[in-house]
C-alpha positions as a Markdown table, in Angstrom:
| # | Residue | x | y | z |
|---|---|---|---|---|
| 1 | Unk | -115.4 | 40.1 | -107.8 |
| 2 | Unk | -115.9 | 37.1 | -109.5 |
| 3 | Unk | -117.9 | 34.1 | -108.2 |
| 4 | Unk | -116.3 | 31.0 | -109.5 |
| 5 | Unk | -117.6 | 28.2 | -106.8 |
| 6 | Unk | -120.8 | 27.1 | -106.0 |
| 7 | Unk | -121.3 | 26.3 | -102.1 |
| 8 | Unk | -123.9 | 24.6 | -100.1 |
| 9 | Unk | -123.1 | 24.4 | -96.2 |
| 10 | Unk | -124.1 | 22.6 | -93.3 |
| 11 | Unk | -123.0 | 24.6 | -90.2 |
| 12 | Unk | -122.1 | 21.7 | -87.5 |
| 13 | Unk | -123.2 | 23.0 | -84.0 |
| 14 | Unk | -124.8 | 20.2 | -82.2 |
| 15 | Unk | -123.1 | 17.0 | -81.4 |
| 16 | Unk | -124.8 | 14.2 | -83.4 |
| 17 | Unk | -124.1 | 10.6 | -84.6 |
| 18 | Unk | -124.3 | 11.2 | -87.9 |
| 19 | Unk | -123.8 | 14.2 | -90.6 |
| 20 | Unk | -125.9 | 13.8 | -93.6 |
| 21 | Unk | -125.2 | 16.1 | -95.9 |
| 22 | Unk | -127.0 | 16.0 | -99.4 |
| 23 | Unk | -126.9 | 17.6 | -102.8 |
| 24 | Unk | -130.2 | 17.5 | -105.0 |
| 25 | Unk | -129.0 | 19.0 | -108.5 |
| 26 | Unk | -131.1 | 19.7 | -111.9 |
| 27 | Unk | -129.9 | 18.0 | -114.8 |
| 28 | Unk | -129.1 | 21.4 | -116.7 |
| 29 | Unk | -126.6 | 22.3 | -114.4 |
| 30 | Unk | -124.3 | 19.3 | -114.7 |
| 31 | Unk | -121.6 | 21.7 | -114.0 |
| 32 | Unk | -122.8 | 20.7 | -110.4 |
| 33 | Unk | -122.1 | 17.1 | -110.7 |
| 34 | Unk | -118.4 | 16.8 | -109.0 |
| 35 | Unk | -119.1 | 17.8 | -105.5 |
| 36 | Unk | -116.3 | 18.2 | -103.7 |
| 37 | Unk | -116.3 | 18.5 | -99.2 |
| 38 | Unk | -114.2 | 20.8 | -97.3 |
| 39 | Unk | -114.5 | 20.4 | -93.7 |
| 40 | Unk | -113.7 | 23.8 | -91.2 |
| 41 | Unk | -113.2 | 24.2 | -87.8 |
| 42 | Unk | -115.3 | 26.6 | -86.2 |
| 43 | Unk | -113.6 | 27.0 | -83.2 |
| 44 | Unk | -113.6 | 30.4 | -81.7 |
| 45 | Unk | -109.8 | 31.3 | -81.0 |
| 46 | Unk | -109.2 | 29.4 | -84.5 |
| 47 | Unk | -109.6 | 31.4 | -88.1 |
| 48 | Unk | -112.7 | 31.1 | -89.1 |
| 49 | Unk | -114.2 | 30.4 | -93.0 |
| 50 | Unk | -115.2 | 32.1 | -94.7 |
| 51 | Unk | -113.3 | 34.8 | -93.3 |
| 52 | Unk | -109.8 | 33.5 | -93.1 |
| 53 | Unk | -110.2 | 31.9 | -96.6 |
| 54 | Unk | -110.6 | 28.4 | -98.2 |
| 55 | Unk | -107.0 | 27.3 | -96.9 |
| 56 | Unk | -107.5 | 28.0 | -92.8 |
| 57 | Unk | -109.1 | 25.6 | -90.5 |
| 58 | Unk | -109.5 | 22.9 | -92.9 |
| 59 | Unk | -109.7 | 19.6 | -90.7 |
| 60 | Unk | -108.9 | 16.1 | -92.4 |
| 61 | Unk | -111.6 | 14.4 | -94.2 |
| 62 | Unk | -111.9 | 10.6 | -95.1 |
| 63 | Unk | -115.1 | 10.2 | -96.0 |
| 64 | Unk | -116.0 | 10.7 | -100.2 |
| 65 | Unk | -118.9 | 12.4 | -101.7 |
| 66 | Unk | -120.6 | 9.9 | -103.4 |
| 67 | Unk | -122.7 | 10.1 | -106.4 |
| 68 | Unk | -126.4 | 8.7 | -105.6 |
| 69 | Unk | -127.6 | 8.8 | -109.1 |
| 70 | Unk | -130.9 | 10.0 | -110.8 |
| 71 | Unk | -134.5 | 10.3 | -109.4 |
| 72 | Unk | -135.6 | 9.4 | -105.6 |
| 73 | Unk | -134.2 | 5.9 | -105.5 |
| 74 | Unk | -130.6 | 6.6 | -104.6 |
| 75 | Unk | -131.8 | 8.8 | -101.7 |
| 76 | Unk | -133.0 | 5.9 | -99.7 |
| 77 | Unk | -131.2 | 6.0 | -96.5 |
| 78 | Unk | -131.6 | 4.0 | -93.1 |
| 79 | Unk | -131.0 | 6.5 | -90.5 |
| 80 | Unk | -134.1 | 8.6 | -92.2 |
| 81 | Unk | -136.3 | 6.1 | -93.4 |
| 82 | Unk | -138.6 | 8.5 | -95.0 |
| 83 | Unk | -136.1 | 10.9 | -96.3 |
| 84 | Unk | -137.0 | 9.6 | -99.7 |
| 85 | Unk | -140.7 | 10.1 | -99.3 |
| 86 | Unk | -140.8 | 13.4 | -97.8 |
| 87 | Unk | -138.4 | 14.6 | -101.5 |
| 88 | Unk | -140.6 | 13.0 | -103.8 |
| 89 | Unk | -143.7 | 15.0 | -101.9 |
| 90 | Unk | -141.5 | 18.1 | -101.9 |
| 91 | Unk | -140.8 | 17.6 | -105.7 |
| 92 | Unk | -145.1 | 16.8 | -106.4 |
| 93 | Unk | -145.8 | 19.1 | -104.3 |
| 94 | Unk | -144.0 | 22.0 | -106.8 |
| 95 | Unk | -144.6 | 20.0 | -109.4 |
| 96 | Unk | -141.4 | 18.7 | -110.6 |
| 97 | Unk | -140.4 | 15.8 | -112.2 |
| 98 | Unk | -137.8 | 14.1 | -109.6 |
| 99 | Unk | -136.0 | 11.9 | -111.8 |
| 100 | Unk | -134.5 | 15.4 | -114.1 |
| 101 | Unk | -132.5 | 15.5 | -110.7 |
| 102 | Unk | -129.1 | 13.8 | -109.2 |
| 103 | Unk | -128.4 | 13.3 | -105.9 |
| 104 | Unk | -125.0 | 13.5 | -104.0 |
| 105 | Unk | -124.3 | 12.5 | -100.6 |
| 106 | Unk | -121.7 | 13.2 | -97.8 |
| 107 | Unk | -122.1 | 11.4 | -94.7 |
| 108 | Unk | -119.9 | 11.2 | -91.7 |
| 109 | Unk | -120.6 | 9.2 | -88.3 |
| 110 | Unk | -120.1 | 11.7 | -85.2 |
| 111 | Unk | -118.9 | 14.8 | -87.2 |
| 112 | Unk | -116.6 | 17.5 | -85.1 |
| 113 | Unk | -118.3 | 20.4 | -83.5 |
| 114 | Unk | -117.9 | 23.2 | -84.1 |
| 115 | Unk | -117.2 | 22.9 | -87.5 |
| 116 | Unk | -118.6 | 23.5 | -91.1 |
| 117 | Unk | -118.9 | 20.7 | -94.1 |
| 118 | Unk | -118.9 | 22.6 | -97.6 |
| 119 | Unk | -120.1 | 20.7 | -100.5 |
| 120 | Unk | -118.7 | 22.8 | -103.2 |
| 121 | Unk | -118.1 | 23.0 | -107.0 |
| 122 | Unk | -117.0 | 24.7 | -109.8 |
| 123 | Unk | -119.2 | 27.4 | -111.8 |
| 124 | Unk | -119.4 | 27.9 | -115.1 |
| 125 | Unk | -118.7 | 31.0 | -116.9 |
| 126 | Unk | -121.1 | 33.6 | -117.2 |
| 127 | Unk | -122.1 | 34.1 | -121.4 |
């Protein structure tokens, strides 16, 4: 088998105000730079993904990935004021320079429970 998408996921199992749900990608793999969100429902007497496939228990999203640009400075966000400071540490910290990165961000004020958001985007092809 073949694995054509790249997937990051943020199971949804708590009842919260807000889902924030990020994307920190190295410049060389710009192949990474279209996030796109699926949103399941992970109800127990509904299908359930993986399992039942990328088609079942999709729930309506309105919200858009949005594109928070290079470096530290687009991650700034109020409801974690020191989101940005605790990356930039993580990113020192291993020794990386932060602004070879992008950010992208889906957010969604009192996301469903249960359910699963799946940032997701296509791979390239192996050489």
């Amino acid at each position: 088998m073949q694995n054509t998408l790249g997937e990051h996921i943020a199971r949804l199992s708590t009842p919260s105000e807000i889902l924030i749900h990020d994307l920190i990608v190295h410049e060389d793999l710009d192949y990474a730079f279209s996030p796109d969100i699926s949103l399941y429902n992970q109800l127990p007497s509904a299908p359930e993904y993986p399992a039942s496939g990328r088609d079942q228990g999709l729930l309506p999203v309105h919200e858009k990935v949005i594109e928070l640009g290079r470096g530290p400075a687009g991650l700034t966000t109020v409801e974690l004021p020191q989101y940005k400071s605790m990356i930039q540490a993580v990113h020192e910290r291993l020794g990386w320079n932060a602004d070879q990165f992008h950010g992208f961000r889906f957010k969604m004020r009192y996301p469903p429970i249960p359910a699963m958001a799946v940032l997701r985007y296509d791979l390239t092809e192996r050489p």
